[in-house]
mmCIF file as gemmi writes it, N, C-alpha and C atoms, coordinates in Angstrom:
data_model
loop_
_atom_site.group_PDB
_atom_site.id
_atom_site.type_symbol
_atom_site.label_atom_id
_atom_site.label_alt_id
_atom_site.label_comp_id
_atom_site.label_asym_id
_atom_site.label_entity_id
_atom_site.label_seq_id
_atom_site.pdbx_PDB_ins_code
_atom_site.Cartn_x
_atom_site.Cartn_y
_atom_site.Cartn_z
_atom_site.occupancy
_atom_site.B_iso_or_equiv
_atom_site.pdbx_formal_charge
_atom_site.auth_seq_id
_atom_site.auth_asym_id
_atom_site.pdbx_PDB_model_num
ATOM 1 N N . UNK Axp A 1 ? 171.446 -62.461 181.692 1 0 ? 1 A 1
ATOM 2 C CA . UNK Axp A 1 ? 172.011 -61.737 182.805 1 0 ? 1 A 1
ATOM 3 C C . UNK Axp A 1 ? 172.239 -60.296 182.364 1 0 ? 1 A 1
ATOM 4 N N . UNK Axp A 2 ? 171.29 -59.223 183.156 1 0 ? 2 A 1
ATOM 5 C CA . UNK Axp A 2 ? 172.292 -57.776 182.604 1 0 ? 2 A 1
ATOM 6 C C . UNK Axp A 2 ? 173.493 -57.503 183.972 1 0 ? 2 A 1
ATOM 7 N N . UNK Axp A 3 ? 173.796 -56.665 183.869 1 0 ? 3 A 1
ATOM 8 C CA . UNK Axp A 3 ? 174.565 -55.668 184.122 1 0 ? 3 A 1
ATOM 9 C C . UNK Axp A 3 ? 174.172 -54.419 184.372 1 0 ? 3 A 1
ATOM 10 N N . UNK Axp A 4 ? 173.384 -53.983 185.635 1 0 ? 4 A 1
ATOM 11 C CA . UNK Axp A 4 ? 172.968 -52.76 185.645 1 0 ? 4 A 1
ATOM 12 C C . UNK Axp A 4 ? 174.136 -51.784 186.481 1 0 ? 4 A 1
ATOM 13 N N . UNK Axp A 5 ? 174.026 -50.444 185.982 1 0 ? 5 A 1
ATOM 14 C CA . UNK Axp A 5 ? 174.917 -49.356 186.363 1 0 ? 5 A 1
ATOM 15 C C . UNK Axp A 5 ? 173.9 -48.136 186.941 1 0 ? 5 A 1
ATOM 16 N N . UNK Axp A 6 ? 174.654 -48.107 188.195 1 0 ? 6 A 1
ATOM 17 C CA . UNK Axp A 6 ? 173.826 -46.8 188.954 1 0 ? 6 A 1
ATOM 18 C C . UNK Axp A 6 ? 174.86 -45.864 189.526 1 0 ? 6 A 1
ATOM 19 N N . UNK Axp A 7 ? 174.18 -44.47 189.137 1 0 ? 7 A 1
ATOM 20 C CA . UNK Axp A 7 ? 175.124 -43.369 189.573 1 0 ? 7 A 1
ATOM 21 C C . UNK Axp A 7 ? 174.338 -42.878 189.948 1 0 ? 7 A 1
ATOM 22 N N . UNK Axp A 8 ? 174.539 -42.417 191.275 1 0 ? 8 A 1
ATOM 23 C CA . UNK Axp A 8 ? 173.701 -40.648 191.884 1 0 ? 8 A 1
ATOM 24 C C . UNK Axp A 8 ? 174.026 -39.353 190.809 1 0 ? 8 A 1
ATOM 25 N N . UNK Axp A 9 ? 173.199 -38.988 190.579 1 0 ? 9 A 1
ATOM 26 C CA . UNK Axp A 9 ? 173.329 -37.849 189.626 1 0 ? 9 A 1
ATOM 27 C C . UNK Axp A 9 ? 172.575 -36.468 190.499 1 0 ? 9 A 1
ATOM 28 N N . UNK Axp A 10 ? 172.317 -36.657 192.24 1 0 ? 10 A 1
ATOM 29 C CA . UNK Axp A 10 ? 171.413 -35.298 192.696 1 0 ? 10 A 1
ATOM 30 C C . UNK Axp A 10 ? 172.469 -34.565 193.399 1 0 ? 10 A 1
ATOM 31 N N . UNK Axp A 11 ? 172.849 -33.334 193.014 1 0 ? 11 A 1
ATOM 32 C CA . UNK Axp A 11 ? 174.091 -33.009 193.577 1 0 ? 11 A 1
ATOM 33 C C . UNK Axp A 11 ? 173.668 -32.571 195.307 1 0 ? 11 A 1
ATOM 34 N N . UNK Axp A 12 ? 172.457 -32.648 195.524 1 0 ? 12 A 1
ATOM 35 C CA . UNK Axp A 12 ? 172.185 -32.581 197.018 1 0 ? 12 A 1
ATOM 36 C C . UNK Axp A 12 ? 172.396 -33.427 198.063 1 0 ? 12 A 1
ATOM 37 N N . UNK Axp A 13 ? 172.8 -34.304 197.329 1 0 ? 13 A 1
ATOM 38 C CA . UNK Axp A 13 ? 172.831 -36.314 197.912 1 0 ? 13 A 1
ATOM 39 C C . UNK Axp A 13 ? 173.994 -36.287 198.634 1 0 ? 13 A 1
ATOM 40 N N . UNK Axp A 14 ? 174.088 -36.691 199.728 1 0 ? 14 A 1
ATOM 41 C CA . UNK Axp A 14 ? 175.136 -37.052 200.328 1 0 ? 14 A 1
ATOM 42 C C . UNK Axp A 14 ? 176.142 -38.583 199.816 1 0 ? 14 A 1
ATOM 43 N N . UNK Axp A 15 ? 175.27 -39.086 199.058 1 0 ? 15 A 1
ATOM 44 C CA . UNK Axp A 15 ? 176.068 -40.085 198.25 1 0 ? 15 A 1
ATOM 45 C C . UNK Axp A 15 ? 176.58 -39.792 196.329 1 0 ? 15 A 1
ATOM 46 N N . UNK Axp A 16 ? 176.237 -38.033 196.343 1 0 ? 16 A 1
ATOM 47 C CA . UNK Axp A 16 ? 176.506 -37.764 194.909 1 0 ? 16 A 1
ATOM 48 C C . UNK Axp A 16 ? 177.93 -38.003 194.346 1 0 ? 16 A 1
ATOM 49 N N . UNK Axp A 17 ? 177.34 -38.881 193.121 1 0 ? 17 A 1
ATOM 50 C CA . UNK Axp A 17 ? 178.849 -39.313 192.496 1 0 ? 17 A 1
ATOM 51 C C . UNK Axp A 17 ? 178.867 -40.608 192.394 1 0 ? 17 A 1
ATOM 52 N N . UNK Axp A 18 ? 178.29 -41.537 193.499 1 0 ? 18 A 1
ATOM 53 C CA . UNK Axp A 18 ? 179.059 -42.936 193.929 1 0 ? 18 A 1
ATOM 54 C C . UNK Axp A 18 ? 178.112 -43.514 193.143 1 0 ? 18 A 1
ATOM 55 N N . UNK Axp A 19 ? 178.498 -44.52 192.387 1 0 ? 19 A 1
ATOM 56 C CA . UNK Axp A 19 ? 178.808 -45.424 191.58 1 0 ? 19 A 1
ATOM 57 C C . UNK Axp A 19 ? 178.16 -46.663 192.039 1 0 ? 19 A 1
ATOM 58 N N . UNK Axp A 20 ? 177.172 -47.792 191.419 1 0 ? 20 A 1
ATOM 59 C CA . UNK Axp A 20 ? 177.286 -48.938 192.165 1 0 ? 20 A 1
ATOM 60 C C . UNK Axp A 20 ? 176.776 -49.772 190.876 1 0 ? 20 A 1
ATOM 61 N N . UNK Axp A 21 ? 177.213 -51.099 190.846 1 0 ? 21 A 1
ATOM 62 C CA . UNK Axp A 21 ? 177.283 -52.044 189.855 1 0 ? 21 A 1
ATOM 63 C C . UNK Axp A 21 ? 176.117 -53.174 190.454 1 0 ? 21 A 1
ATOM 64 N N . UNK Axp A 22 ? 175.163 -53.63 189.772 1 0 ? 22 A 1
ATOM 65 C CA . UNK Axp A 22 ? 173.499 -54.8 190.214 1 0 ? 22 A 1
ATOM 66 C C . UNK Axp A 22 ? 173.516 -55.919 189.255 1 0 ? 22 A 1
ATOM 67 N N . UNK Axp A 23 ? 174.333 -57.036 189.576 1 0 ? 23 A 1
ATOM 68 C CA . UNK Axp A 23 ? 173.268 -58.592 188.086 1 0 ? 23 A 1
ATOM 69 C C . UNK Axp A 23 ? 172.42 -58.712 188.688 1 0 ? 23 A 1
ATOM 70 N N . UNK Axp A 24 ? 171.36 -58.856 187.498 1 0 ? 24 A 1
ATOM 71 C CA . UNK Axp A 24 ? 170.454 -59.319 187.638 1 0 ? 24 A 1
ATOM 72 C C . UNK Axp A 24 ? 170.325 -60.452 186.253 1 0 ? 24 A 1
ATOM 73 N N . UNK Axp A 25 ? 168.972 -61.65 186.851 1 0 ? 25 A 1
ATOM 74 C CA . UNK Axp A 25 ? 169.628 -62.284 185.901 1 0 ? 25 A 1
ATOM 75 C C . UNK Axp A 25 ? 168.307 -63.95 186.444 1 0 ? 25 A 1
ATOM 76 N N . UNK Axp A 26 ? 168.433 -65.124 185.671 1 0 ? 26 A 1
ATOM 77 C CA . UNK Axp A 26 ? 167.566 -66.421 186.144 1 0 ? 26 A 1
ATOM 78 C C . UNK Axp A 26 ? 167.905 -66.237 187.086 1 0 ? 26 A 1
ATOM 79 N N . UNK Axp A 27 ? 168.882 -66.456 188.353 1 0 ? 27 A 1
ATOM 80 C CA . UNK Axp A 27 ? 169.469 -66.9 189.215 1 0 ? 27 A 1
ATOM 81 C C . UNK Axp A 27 ? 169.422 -65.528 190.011 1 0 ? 27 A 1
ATOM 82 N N . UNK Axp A 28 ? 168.974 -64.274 189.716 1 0 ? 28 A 1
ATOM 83 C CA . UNK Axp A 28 ? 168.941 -63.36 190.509 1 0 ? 28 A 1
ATOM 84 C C . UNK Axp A 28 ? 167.908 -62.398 189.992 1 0 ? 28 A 1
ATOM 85 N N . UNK Axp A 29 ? 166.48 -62.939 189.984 1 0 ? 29 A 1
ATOM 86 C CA . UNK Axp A 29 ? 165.708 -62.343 189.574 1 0 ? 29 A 1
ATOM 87 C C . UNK Axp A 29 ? 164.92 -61.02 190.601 1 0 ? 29 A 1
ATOM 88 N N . UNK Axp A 30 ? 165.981 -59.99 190.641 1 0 ? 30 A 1
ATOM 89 C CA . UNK Axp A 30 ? 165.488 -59.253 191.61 1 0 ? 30 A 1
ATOM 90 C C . UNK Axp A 30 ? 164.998 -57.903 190.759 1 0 ? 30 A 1
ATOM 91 N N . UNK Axp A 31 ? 164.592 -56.793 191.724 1 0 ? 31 A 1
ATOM 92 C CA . UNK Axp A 31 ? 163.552 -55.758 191.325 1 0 ? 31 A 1
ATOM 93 C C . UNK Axp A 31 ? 164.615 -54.787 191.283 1 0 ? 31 A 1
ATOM 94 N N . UNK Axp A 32 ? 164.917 -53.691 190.813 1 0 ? 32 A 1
ATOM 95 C CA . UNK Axp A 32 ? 165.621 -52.468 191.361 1 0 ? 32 A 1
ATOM 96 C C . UNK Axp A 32 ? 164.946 -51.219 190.726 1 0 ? 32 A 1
ATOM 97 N N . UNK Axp A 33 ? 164.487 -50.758 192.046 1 0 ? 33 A 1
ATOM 98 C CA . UNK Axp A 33 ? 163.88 -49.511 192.16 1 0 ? 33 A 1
ATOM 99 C C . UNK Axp A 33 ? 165.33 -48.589 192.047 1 0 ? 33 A 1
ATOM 100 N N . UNK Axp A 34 ? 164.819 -47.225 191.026 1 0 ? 34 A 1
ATOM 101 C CA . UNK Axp A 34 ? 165.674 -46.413 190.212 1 0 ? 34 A 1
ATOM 102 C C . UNK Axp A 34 ? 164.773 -45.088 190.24 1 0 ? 34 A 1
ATOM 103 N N . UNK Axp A 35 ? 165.511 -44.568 191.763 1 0 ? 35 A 1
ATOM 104 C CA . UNK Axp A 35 ? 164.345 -42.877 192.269 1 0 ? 35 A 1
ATOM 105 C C . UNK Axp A 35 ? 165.136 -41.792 191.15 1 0 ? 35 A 1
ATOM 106 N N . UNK Axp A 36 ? 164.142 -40.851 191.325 1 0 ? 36 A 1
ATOM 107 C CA . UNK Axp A 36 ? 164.549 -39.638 190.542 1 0 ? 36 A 1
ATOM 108 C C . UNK Axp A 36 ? 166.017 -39.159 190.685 1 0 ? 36 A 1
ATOM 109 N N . UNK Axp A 37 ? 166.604 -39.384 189.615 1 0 ? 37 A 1
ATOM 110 C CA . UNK Axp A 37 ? 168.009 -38.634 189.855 1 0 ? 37 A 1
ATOM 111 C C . UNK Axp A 37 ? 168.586 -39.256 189.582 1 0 ? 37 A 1
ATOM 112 N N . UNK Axp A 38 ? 168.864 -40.532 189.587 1 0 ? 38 A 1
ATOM 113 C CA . UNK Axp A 38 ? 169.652 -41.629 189.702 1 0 ? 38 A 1
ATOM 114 C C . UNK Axp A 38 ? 169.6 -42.084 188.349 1 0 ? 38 A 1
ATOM 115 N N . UNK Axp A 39 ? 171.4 -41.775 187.566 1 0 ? 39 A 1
ATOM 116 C CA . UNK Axp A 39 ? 171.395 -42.238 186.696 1 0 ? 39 A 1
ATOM 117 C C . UNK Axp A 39 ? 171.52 -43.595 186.332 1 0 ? 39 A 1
ATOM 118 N N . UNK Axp A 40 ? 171.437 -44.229 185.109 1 0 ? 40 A 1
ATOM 119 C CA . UNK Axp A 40 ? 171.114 -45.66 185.062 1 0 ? 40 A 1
ATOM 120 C C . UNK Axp A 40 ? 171.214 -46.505 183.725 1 0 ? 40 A 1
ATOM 121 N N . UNK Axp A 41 ? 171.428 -47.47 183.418 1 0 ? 41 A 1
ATOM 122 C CA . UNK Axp A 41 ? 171.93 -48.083 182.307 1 0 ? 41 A 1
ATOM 123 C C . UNK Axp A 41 ? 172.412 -49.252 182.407 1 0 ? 41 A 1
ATOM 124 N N . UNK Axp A 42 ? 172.235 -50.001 181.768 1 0 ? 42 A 1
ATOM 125 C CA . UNK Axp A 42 ? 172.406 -51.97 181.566 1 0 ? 42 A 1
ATOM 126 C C . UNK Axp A 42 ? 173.076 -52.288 180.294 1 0 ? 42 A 1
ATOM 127 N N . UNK Axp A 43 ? 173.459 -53.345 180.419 1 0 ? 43 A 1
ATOM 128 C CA . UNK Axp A 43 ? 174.185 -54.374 179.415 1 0 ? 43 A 1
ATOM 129 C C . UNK Axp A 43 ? 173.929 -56.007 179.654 1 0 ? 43 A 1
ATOM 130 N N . UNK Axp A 44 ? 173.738 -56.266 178.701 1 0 ? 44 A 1
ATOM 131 C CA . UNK Axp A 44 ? 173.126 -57.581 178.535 1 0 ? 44 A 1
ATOM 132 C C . UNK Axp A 44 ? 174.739 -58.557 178.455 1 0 ? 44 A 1
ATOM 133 N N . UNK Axp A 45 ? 174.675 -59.662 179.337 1 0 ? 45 A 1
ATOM 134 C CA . UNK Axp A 45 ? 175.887 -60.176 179.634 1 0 ? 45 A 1
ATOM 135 C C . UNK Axp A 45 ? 175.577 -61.799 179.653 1 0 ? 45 A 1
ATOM 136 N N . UNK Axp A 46 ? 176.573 -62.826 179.192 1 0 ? 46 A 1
ATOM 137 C CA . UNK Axp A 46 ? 176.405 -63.725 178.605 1 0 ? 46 A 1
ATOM 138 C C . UNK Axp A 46 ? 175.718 -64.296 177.676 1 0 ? 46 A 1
ATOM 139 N N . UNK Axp A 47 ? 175.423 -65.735 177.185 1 0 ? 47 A 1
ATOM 140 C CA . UNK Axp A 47 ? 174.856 -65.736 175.757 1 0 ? 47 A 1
ATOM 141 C C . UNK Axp A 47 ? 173.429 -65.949 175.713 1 0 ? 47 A 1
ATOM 142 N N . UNK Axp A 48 ? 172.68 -65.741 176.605 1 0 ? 48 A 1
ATOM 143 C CA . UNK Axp A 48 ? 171.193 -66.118 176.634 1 0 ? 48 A 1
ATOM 144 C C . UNK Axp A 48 ? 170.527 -64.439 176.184 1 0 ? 48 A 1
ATOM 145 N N . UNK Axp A 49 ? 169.763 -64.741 175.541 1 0 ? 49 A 1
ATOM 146 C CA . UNK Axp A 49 ? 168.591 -63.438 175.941 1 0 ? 49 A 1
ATOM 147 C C . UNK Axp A 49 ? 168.197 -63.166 176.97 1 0 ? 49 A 1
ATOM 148 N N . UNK Axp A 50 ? 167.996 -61.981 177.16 1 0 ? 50 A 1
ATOM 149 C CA . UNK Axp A 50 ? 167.574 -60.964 178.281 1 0 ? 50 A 1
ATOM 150 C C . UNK Axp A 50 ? 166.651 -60.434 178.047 1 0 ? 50 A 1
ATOM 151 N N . UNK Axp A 51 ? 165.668 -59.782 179.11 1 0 ? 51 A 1
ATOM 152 C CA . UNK Axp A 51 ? 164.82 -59.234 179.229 1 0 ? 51 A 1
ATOM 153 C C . UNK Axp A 51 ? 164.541 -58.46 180.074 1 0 ? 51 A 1
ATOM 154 N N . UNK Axp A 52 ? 164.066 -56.893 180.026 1 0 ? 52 A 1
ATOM 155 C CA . UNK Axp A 52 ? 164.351 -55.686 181.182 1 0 ? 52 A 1
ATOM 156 C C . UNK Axp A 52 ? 163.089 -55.18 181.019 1 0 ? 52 A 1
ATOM 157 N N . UNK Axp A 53 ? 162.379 -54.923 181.442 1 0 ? 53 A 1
ATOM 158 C CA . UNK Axp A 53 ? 160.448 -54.344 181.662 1 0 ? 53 A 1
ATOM 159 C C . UNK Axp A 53 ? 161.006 -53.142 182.864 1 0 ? 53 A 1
ATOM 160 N N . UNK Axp A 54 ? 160.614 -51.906 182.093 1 0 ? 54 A 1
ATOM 161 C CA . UNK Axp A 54 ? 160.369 -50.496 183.111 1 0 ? 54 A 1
ATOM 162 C C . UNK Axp A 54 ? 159.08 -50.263 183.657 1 0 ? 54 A 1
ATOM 163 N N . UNK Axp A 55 ? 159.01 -50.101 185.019 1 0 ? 55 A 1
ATOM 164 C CA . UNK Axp A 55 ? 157.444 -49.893 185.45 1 0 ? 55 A 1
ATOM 165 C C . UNK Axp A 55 ? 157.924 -48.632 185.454 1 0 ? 55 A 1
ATOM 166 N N . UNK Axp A 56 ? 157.174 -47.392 185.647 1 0 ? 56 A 1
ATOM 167 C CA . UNK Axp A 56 ? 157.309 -46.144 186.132 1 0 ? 56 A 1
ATOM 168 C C . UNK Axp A 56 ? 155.88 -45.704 187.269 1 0 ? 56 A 1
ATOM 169 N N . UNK Axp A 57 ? 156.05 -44.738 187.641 1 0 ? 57 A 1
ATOM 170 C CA . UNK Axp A 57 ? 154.894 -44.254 188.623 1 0 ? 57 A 1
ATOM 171 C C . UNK Axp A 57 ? 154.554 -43.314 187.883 1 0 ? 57 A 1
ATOM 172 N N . UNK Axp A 58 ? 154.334 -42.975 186.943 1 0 ? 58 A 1
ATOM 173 C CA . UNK Axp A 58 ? 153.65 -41.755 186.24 1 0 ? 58 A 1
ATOM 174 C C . UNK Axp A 58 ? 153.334 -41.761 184.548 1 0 ? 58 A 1
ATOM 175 N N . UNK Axp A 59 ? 152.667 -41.117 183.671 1 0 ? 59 A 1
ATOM 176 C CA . UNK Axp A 59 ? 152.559 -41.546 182.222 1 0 ? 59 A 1
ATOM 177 C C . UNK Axp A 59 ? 154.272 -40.626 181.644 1 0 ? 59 A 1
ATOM 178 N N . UNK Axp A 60 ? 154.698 -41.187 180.484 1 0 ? 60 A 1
ATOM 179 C CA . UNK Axp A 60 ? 155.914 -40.947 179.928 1 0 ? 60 A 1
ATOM 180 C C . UNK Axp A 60 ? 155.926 -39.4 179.363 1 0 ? 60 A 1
ATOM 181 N N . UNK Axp A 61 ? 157.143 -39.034 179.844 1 0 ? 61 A 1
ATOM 182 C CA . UNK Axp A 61 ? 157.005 -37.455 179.115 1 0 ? 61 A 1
ATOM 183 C C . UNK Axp A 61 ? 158.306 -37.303 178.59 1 0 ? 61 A 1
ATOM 184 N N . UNK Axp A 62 ? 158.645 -36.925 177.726 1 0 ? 62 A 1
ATOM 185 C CA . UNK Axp A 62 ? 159.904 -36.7 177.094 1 0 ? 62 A 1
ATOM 186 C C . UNK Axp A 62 ? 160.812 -35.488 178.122 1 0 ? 62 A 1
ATOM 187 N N . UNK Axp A 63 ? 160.408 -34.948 178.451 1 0 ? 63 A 1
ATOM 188 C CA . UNK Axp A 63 ? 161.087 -33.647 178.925 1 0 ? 63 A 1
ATOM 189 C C . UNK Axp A 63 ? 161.538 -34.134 179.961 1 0 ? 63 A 1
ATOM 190 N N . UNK Axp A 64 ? 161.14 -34.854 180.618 1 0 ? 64 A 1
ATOM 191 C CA . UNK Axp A 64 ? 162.062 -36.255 181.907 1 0 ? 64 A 1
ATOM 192 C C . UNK Axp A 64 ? 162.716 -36.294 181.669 1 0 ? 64 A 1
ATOM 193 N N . UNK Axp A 65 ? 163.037 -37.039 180.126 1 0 ? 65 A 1
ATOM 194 C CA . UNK Axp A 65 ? 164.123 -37.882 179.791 1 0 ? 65 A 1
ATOM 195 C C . UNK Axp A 65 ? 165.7 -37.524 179.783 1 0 ? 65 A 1
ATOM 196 N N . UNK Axp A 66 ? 166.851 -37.829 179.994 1 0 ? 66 A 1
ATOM 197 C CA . UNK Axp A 66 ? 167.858 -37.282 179.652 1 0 ? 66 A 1
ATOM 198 C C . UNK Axp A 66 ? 168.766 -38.608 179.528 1 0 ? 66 A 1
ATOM 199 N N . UNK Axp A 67 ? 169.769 -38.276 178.178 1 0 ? 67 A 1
ATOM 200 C CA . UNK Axp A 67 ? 170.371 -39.213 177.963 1 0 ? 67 A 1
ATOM 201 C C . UNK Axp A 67 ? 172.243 -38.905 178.028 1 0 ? 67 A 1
ATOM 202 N N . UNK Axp A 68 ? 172.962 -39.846 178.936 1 0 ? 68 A 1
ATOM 203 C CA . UNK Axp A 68 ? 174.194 -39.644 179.161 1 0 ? 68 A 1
ATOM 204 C C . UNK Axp A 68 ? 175.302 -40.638 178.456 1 0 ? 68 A 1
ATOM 205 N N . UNK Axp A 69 ? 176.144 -40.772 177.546 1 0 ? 69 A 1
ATOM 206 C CA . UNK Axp A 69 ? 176.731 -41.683 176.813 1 0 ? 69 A 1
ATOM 207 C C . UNK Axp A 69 ? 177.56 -42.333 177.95 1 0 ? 69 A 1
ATOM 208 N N . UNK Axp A 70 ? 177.35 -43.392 177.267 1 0 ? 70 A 1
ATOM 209 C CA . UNK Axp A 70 ? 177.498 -44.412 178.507 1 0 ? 70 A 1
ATOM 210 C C . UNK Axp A 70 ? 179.243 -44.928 178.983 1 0 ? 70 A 1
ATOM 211 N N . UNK Axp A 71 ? 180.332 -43.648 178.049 1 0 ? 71 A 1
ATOM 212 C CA . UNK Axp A 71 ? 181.775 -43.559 178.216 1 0 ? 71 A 1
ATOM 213 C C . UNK Axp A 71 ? 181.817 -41.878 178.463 1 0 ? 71 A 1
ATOM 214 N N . UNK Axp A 72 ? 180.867 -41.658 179.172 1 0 ? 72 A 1
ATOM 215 C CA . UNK Axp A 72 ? 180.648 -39.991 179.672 1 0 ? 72 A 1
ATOM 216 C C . UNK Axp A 72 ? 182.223 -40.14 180.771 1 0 ? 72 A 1
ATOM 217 N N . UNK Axp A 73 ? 182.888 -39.244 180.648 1 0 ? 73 A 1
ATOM 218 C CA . UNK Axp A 73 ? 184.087 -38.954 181.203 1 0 ? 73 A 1
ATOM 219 C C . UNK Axp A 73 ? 183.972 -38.299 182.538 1 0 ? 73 A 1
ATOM 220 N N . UNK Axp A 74 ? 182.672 -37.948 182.999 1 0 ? 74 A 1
ATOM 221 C CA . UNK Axp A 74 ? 182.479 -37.043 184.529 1 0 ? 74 A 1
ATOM 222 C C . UNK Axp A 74 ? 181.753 -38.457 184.862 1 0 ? 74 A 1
ATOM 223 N N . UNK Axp A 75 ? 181.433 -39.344 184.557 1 0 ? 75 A 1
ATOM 224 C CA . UNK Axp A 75 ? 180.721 -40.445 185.145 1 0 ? 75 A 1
ATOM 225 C C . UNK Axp A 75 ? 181.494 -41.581 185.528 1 0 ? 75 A 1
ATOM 226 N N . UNK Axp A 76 ? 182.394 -41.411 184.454 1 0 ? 76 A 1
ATOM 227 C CA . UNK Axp A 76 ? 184.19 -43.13 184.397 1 0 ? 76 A 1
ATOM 228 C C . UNK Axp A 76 ? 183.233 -44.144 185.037 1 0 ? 76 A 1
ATOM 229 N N . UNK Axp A 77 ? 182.207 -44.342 184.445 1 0 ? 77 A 1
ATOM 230 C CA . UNK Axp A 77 ? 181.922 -45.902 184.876 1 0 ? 77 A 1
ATOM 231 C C . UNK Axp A 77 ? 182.891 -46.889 184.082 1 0 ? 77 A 1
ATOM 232 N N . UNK Axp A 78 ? 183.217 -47.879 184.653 1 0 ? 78 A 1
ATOM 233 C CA . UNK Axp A 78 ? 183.828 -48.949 184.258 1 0 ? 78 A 1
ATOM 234 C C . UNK Axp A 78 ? 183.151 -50.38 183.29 1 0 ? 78 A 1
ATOM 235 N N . UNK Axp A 79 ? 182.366 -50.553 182.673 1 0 ? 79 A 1
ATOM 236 C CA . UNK Axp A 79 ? 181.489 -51.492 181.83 1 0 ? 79 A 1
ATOM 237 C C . UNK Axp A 79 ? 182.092 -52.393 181.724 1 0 ? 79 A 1
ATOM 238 N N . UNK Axp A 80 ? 183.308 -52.955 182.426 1 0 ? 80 A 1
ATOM 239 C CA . UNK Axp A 80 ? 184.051 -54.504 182.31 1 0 ? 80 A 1
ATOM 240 C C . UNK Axp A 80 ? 183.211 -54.802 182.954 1 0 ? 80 A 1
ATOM 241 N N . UNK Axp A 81 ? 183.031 -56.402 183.078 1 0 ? 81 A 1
ATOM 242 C CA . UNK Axp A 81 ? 181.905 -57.195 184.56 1 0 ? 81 A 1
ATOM 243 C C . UNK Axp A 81 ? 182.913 -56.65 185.566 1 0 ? 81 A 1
ATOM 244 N N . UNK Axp A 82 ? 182.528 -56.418 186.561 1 0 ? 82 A 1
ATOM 245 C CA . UNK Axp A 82 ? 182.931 -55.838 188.108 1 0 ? 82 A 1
ATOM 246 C C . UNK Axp A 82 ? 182.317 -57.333 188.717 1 0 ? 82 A 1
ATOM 247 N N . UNK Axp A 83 ? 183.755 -57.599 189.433 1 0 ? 83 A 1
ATOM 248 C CA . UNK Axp A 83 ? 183.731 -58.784 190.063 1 0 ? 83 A 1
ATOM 249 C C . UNK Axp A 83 ? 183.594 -58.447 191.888 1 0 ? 83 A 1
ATOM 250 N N . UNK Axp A 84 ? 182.401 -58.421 192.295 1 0 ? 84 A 1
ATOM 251 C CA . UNK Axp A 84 ? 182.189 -58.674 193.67 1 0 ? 84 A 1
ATOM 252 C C . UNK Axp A 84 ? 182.002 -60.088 194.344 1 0 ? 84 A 1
């Protein structure tokens, strides 16, 4: 089971800022499309192995990339399981 974390990161977005918590997992083997901007990050949750495969729409370029620590203080995501 992970634990995926999504933040709007496009400050043009009318949803910039907001926060939203995705399991995925055997029992919820779903897809989540992750558009430009949208920051993003997982945790692997309970005792089984996991497994996460990135498709992308384009070949890999470093200069894309950007990396945000995942107790970033303008982000306060919460990484307890979030119980919905």
């Amino acid at each position: 089971m992970l634990q995926v974390a999504l933040v709007d990161l496009r400050t043009e977005s009318p949803t910039f800022g907001d926060r939203n918590t995705v399991y995925i997992g055997a029992l919820r083997r779903w897809q989540v499309l992750v558009p430009p901007g949208i920051g993003h990050g997982y945790k692997v949750i309970g005792a089984d192995p996991a497994m996460l495969v990135y498709l992308t729409d384009r070949f890999y370029n470093p200069e894309d990339e950007g990396r945000i620590p995942y107790d970033d203080p303008q982000i306060h995501y919460d990484w307890e399981t979030q119980h919905k």
